[in-house]
DSSP file (Angstrom, degrees, kcal/mol; ACC not computed):
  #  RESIDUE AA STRUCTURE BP1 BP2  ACC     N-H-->O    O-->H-N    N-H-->O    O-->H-N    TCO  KAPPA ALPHA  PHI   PSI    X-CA   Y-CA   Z-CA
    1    1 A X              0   0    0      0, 0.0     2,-0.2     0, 0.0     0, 0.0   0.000 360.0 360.0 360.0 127.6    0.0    0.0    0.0
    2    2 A X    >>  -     0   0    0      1,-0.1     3,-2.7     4,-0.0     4,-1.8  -0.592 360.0-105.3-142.6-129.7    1.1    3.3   -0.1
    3    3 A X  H 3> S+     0   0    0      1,-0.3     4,-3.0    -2,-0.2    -1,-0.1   0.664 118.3  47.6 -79.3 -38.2    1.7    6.1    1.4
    4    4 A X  H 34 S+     0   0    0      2,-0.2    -1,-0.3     1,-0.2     4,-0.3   0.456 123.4  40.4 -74.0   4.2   -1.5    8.1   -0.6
    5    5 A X  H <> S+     0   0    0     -3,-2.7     4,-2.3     2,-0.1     5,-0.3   0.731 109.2  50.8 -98.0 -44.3   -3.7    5.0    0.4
    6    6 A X  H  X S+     0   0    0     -4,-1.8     4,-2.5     2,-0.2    -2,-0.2   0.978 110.0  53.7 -72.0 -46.0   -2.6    4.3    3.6
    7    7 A X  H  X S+     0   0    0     -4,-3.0     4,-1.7    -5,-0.3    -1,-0.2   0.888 111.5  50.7 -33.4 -44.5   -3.3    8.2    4.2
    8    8 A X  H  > S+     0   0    0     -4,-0.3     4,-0.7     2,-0.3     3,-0.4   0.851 111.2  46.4 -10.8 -82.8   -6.8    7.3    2.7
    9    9 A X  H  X S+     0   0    0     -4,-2.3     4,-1.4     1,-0.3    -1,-0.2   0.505 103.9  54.3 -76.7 -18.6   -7.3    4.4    5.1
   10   10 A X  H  X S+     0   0    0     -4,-2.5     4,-1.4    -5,-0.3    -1,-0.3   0.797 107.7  60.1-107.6 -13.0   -6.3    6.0    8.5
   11   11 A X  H  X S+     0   0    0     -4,-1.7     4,-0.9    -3,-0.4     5,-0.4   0.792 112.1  36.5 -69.5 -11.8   -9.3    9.1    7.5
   12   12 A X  H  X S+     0   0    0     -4,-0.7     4,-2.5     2,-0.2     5,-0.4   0.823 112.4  62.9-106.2 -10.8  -12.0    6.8    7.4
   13   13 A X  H  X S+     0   0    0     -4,-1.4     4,-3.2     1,-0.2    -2,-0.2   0.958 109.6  40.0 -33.4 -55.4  -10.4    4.9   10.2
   14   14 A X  H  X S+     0   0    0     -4,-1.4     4,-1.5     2,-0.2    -2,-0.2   0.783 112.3  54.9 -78.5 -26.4  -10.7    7.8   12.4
   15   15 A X  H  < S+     0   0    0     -4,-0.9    -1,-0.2    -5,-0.2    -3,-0.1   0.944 111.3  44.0 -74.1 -54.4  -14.1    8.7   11.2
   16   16 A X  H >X S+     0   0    0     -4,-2.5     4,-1.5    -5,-0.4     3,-1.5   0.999 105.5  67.4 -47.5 -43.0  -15.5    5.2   11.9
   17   17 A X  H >X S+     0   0    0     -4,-3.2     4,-2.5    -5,-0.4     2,-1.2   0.995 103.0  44.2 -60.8 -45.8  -13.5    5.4   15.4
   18   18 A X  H 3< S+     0   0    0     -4,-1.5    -1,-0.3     1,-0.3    -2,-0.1  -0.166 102.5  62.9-105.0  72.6  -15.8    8.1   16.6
   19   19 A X  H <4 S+     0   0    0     -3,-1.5    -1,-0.3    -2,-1.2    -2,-0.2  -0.182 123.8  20.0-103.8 -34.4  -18.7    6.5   15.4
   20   20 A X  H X< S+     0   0    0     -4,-1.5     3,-1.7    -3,-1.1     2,-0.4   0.781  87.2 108.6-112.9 -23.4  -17.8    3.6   17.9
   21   21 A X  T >X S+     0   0    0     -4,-2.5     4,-1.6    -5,-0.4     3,-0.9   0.661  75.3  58.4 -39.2 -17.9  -15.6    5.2   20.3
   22   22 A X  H 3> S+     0   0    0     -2,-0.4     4,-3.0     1,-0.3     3,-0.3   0.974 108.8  43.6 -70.5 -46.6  -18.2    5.0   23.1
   23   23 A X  H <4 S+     0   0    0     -3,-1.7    -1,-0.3     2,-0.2    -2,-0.2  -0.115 109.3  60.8 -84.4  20.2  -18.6    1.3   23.0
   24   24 A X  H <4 S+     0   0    0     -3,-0.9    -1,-0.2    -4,-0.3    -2,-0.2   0.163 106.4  45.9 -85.4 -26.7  -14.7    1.2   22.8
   25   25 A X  H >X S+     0   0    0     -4,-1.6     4,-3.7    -5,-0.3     3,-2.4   0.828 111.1  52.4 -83.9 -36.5  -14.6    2.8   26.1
   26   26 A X  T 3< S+     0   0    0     -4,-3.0    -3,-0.1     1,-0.3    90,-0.1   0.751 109.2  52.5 -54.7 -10.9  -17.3    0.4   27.4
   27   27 A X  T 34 S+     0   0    0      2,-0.2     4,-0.4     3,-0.1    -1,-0.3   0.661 111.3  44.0 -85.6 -32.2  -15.2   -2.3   26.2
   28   28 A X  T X4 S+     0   0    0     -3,-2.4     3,-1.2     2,-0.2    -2,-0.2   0.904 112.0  51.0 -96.3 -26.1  -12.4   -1.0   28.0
   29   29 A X  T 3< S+     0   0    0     -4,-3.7    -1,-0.2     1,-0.2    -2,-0.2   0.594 106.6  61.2 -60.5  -7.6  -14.4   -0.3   31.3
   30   30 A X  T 3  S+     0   0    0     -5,-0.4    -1,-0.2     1,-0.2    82,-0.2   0.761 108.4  36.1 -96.0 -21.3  -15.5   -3.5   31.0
   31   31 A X  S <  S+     0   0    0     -3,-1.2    -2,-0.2    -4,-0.4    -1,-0.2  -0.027 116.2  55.2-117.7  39.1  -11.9   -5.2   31.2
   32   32 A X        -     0   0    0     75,-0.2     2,-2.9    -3,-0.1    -1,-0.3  -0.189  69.6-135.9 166.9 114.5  -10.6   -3.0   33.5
   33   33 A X  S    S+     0   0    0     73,-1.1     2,-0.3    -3,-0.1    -4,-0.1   0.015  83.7  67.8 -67.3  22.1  -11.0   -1.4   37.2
   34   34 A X  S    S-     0   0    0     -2,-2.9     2,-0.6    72,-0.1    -2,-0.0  -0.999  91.4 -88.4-144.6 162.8  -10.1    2.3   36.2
   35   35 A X    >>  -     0   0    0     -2,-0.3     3,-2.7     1,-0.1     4,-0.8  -0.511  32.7-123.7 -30.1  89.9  -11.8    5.1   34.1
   36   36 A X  T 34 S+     0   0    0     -2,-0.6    -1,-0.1     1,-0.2   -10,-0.0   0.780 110.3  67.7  -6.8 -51.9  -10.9    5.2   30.3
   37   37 A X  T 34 S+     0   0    0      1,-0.2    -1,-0.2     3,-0.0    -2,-0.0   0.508  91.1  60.2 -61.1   2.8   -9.7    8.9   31.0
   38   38 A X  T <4 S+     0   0    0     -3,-2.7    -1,-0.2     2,-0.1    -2,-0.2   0.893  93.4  87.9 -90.1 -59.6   -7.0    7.6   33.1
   39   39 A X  S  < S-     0   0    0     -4,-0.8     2,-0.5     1,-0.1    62,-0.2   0.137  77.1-119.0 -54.5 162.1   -5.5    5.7   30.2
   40   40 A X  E     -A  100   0A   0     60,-1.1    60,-2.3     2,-0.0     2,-0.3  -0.851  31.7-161.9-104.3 119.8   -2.8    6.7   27.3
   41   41 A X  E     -A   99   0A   0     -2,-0.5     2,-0.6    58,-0.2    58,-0.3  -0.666   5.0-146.1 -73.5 148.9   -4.5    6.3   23.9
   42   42 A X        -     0   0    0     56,-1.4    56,-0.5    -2,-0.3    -2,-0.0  -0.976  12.3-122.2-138.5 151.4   -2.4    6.1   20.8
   43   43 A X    >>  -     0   0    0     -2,-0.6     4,-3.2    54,-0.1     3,-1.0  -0.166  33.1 -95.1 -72.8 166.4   -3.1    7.2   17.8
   44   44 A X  G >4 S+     0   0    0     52,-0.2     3,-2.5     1,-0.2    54,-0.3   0.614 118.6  49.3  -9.1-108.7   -3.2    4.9   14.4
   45   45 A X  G 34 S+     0   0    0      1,-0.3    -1,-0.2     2,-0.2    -2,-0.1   0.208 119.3  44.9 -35.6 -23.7    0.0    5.2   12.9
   46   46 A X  G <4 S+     0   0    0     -3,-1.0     3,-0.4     2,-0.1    -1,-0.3   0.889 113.5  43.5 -45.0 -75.3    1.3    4.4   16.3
   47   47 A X  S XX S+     0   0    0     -4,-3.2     4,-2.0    -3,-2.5     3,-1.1   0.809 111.4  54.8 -56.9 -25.7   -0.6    2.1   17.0
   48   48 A X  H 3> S+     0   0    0      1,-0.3     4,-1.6     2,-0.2    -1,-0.2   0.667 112.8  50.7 -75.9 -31.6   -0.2    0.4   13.3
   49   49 A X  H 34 S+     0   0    0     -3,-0.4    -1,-0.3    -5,-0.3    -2,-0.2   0.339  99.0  55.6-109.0  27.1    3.5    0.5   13.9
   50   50 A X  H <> S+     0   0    0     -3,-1.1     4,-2.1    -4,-0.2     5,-0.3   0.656 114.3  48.9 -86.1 -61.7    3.6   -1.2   17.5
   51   51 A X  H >X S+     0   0    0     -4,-2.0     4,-1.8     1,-0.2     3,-1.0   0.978 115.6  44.1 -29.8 -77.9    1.7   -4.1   15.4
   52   52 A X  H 3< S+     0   0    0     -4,-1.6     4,-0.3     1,-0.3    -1,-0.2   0.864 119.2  37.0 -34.7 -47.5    4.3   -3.8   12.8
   53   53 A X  H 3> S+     0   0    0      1,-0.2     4,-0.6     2,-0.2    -1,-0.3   0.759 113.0  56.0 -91.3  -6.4    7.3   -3.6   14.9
   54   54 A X  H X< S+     0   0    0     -4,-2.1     3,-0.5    -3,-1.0    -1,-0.2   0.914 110.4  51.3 -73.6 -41.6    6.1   -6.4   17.9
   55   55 A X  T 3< S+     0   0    0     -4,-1.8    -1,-0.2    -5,-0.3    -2,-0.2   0.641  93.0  75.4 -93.7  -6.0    5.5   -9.1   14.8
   56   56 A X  T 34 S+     0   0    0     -4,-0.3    -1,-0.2    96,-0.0    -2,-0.2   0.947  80.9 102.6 -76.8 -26.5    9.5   -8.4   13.1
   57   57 A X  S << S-     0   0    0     -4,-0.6     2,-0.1    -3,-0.5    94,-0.0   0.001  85.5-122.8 -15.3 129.2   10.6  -10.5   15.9
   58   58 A X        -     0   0    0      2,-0.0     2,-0.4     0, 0.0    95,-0.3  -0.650  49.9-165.0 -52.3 163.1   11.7  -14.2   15.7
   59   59 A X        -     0   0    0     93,-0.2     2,-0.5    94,-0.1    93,-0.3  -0.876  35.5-142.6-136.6 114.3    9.2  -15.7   18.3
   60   60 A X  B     -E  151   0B   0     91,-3.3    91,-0.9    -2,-0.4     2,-0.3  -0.691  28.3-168.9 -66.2 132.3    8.6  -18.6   20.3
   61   61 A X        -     0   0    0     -2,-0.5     2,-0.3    89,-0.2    89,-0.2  -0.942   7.9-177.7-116.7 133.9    4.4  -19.2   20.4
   62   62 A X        -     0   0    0     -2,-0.3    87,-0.5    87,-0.1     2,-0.4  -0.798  15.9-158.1-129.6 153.1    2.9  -21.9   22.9
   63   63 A X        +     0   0    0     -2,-0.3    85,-0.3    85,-0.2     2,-0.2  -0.816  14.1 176.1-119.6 148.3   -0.9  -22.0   22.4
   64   64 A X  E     -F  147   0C   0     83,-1.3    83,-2.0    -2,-0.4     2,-0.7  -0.704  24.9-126.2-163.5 110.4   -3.2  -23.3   25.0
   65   65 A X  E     -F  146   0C   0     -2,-0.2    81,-0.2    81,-0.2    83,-0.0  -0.655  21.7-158.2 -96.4 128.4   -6.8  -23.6   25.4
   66   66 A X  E     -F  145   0C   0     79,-1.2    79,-1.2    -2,-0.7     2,-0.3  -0.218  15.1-140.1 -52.3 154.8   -9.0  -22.1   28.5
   67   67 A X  E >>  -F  144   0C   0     77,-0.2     3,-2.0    79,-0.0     4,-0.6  -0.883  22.7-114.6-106.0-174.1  -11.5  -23.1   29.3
   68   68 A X  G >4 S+     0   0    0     75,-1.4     3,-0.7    -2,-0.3     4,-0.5   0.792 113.3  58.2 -71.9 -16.1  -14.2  -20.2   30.4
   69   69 A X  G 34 S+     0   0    0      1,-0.2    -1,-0.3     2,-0.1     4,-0.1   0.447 104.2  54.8 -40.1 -26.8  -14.5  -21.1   33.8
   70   70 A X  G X4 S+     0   0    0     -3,-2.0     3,-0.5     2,-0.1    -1,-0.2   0.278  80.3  90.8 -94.5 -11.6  -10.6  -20.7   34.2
   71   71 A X  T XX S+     0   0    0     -3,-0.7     3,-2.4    -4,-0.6     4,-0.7   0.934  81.2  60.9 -64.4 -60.9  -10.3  -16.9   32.9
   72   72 A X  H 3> S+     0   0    0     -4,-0.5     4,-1.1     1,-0.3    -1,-0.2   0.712 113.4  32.6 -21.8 -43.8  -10.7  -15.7   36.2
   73   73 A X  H <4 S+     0   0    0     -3,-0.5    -1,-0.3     2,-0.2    -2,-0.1  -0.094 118.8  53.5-111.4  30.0   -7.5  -17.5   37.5
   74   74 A X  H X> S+     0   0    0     -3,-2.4     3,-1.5    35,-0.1     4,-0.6   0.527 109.6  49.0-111.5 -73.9   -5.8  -17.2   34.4
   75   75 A X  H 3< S+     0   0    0     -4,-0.7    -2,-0.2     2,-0.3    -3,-0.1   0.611 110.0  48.2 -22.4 -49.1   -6.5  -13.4   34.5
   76   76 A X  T 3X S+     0   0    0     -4,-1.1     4,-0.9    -5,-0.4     3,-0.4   0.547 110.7  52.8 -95.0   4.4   -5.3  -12.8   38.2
   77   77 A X  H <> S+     0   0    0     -3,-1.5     4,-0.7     1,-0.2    -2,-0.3   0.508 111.3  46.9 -99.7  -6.1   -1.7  -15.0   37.4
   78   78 A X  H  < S+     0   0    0     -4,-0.6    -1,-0.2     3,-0.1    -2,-0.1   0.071 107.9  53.4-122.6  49.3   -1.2  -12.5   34.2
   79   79 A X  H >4 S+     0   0    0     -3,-0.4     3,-0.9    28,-0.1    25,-0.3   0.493 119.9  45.3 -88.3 -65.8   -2.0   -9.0   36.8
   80   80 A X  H 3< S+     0   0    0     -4,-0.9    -2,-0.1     1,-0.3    -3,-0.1   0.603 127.6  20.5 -35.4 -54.5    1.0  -11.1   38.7
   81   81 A X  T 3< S+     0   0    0     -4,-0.7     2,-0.4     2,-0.1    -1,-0.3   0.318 107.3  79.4-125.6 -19.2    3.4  -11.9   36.0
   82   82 A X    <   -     0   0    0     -3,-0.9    22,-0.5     1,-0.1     3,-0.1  -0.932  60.6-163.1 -95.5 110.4    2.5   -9.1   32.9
   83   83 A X        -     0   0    0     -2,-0.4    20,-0.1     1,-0.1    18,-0.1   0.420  51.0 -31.0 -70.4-148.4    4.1   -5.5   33.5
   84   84 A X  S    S+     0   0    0     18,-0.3    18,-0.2    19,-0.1     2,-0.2  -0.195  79.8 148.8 -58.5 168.6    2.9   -2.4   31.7
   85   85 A X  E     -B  101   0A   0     16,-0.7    16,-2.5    40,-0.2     2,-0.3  -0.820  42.7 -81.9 167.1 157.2    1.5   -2.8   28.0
   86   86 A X  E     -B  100   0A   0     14,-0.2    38,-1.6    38,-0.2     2,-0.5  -0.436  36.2-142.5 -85.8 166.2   -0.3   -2.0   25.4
   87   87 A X  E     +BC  99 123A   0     12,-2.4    12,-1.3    -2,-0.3     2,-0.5  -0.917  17.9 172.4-120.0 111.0   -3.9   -3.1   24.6
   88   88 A X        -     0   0    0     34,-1.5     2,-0.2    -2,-0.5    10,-0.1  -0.910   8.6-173.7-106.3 123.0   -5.8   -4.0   21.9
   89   89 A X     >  -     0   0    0     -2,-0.5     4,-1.2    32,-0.2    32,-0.2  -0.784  54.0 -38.3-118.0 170.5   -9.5   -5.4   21.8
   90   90 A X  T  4 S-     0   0    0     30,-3.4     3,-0.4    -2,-0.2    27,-0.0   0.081 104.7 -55.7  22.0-159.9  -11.8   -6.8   19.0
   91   91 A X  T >4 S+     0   0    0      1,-0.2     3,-1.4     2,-0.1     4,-0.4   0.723 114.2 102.9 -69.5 -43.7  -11.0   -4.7   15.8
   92   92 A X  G >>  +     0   0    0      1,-0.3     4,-1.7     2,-0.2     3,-1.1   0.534  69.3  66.2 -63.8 -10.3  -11.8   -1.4   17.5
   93   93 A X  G 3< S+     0   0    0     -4,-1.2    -1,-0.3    -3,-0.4    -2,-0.1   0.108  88.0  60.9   7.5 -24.4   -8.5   -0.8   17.7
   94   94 A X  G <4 S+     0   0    0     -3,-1.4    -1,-0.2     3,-0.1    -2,-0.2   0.467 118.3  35.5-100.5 -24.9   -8.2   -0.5   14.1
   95   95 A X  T <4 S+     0   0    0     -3,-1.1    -2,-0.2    -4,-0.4   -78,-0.2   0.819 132.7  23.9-105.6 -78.7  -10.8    2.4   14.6
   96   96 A X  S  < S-     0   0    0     -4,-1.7    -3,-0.3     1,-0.2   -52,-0.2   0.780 100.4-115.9 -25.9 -70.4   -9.6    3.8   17.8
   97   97 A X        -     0   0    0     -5,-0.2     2,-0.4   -54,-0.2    -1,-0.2  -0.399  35.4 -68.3 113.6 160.3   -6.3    3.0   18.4
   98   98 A X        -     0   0    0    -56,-0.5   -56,-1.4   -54,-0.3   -10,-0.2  -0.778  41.2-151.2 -77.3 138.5   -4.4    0.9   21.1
   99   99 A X  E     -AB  41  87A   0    -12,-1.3   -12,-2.4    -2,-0.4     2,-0.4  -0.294   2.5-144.3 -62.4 163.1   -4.4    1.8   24.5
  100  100 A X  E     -AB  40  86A   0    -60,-2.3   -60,-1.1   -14,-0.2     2,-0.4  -0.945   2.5-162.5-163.5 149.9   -1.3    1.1   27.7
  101  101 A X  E     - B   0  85A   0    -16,-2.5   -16,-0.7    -2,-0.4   -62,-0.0  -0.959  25.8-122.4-125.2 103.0   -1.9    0.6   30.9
  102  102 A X  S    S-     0   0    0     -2,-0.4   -18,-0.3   -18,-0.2     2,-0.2   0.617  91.6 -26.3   0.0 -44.3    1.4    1.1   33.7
  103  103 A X  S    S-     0   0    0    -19,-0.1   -20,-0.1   -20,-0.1   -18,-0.1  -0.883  70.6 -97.9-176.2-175.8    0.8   -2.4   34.8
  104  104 A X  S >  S+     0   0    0    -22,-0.5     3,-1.8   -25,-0.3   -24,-0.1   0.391  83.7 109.4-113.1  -3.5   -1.9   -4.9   34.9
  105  105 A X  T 3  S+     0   0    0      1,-0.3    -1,-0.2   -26,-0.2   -72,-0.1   0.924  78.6  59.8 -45.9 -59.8   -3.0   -4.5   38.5
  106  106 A X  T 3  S+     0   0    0    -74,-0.1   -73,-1.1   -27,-0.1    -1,-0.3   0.833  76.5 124.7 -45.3 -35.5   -6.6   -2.6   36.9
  107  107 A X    <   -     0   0    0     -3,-1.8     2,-0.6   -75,-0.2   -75,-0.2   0.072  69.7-125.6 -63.1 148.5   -7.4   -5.8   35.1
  108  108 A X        -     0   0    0      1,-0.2     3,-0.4   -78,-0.1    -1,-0.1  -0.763  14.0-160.9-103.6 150.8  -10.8   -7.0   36.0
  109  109 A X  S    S+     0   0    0     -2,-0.6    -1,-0.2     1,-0.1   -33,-0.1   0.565  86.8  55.1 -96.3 -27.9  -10.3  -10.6   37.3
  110  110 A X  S    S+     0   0    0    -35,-0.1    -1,-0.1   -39,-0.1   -38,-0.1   0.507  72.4 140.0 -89.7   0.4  -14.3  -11.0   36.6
  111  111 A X        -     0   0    0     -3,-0.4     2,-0.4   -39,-0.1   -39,-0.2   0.415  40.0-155.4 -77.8-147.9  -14.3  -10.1   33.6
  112  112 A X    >   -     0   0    0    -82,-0.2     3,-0.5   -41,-0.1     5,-0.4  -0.936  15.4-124.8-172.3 121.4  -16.6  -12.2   31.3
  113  113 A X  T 3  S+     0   0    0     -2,-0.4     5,-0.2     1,-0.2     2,-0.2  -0.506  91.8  32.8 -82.8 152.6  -16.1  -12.6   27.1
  114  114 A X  T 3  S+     0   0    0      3,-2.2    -1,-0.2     4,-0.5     4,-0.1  -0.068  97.0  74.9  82.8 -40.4  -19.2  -11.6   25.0
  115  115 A X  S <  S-     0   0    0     -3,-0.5    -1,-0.1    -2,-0.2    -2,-0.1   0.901 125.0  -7.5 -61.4 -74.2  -21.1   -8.5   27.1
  116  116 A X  S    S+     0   0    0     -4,-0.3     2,-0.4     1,-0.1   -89,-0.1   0.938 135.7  46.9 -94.0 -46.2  -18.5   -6.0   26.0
  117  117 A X        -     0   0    0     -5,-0.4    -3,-2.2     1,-0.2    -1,-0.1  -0.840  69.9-155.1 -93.7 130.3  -15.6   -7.5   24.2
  118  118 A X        -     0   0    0     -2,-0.4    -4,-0.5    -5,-0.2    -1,-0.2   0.970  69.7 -38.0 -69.8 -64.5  -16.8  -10.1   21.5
  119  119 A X  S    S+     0   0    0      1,-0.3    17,-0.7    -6,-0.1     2,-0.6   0.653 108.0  79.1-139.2 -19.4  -14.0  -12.5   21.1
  120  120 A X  E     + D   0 135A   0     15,-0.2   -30,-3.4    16,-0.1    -1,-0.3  -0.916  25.5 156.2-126.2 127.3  -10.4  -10.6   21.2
  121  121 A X  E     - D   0 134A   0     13,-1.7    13,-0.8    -2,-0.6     2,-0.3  -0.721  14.3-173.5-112.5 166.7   -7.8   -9.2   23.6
  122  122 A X  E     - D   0 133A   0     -2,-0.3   -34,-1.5    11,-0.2     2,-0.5  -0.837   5.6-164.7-179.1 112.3   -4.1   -8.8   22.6
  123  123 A X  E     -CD  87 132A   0      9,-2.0     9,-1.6    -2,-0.3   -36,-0.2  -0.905   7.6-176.6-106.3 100.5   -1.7   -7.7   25.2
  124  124 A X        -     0   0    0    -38,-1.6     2,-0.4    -2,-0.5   -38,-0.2  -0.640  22.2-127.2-109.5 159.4    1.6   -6.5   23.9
  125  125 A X    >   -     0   0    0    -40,-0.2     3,-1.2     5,-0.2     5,-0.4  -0.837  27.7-107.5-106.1 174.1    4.4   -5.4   26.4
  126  126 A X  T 3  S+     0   0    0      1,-0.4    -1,-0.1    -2,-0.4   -41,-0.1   0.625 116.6  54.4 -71.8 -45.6    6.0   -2.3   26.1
  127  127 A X  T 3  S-     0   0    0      3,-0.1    -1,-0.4     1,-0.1   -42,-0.1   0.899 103.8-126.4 -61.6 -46.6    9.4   -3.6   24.7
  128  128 A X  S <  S+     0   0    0     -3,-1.2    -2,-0.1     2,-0.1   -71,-0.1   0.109  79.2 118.2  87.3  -8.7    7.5   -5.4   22.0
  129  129 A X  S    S+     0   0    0      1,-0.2    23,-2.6    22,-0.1     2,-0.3   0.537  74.3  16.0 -70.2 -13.6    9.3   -8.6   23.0
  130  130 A X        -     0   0    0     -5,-0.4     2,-0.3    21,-0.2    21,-0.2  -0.684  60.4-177.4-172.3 122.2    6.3  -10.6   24.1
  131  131 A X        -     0   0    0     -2,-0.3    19,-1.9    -7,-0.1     2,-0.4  -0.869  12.0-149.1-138.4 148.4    2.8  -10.6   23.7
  132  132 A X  E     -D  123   0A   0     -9,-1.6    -9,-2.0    -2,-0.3     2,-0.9  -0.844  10.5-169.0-115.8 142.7   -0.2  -12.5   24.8
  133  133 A X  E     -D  122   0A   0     -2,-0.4     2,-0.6   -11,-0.2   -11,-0.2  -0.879   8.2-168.0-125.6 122.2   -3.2  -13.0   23.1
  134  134 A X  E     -D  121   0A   0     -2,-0.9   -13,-1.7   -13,-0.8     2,-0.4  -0.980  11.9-175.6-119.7 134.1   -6.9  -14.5   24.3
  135  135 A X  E     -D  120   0A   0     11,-0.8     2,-0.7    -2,-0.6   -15,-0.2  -0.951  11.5-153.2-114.4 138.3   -9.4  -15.3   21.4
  136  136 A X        +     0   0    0    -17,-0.7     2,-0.3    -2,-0.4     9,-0.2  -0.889  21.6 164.4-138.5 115.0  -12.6  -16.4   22.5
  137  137 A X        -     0   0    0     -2,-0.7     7,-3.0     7,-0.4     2,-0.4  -0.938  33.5-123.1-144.0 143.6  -14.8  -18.6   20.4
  138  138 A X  E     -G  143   0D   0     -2,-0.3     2,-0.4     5,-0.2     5,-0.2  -0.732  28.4-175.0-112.0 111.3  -17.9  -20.8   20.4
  139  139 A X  E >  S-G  142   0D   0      3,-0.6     3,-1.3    -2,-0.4    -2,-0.0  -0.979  72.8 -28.3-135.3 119.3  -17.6  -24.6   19.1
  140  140 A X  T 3  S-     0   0    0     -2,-0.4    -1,-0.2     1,-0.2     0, 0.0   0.849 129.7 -53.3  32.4  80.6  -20.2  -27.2   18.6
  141  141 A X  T 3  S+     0   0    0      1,-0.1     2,-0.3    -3,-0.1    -1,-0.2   0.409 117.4 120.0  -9.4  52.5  -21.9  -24.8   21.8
  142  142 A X  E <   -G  139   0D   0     -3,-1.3    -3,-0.6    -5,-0.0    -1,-0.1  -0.875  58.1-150.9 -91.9  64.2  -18.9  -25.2   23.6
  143  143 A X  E     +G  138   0D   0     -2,-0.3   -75,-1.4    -5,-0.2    -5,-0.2  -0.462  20.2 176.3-100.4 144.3  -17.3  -21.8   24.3
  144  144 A X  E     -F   67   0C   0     -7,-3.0    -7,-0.4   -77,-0.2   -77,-0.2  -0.379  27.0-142.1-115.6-178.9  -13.2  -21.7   24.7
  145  145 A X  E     -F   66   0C   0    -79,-1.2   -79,-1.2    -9,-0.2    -9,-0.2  -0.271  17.6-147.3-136.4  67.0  -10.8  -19.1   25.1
  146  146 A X  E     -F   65   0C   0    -81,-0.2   -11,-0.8   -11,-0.1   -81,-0.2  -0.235  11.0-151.1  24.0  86.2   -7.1  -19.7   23.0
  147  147 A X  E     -F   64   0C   0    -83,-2.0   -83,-1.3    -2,-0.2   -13,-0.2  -0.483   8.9-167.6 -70.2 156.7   -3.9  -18.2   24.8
  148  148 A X        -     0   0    0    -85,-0.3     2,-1.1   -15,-0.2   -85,-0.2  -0.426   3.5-172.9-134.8  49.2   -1.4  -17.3   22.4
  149  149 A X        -     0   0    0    -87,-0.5   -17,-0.3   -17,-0.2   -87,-0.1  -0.394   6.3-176.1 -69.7  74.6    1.9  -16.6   24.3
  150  150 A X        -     0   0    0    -19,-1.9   -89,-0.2    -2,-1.1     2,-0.2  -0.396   3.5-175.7 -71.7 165.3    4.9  -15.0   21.9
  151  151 A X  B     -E   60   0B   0    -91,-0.9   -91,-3.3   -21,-0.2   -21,-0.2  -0.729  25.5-122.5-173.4 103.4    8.0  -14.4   23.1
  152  152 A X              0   0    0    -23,-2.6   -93,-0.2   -93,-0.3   -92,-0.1  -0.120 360.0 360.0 -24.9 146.4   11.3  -12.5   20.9
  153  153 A X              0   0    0    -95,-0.3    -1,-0.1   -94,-0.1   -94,-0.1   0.105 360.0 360.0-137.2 360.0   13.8  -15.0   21.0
């Protein structure tokens, strides 16, 4: 793509994002113990290059599936063990931007896949070196969660 397309692409990005942005802060109040106005937003082209530059890595990936009864104690072992980072949910993100949060300490430990966030979280850390991922999805009316762990090597 370039540069007069991607220009292109990040206005009607931004126009859609505040079309949703309300329900992108409920999304976020919903996975996490503080105000939206507390948090650092980043813009696209930021955020589009944190994506970029997290995935040039080599990586080691372990995969693992939750089930949904287990986010809750999956959740309060990665407040424990995940420092500061950025945050991306669903696609609004794409609209929005990513967010970063100091640390993980805010994360709501109750939080629940489906009211406000459909199916996707993506936790990258601040270095870009290692990033966690939950997908949350519905099988023969089953529903799972998918950890995603990278890690630079």
């Amino acid at each position: 793509m370039n540069v007069v397309q991607y220009k292109k692409e990040l206005l009607y990005r931004k126009a859609k994002g505040k079309i949703i942005c309300e329900s992108y802060k409920a999304k976020i109040a919903s996975l996490f113990k503080m105000e939206p106005g507390f948090l650092s937003f980043i813009d696209l082209e930021a955020t589009d290059n944190i994506l970029y530059k997290s995935n040039a890595f080599d990586t080691r990936q372990t995969k693992k599936r939750l089930d949904v009864k287990d986010l809750s104690l999956y959740l309060l072992q990665l407040k424990k063990s995940f420092g500061s980072c950025y945050v991306f949910l669903d696609d609004d993100w794409c609209y929005c931007g990513a967010f970063s949060v100091p640390s993980l300490q805010d994360l709501n430990e109750n939080f629940l896949f489906g009211n406000e966030i459909l199916n996707d979280v993506l936790f990258i850390s601040m270095d870009l070196r290692q990033s966690i991922s939950l997908d949350y999805y519905e099988m023969n009316n089953v529903y799972y969660i998918d950890v995603t762990t990278k890690v630079a090597i």
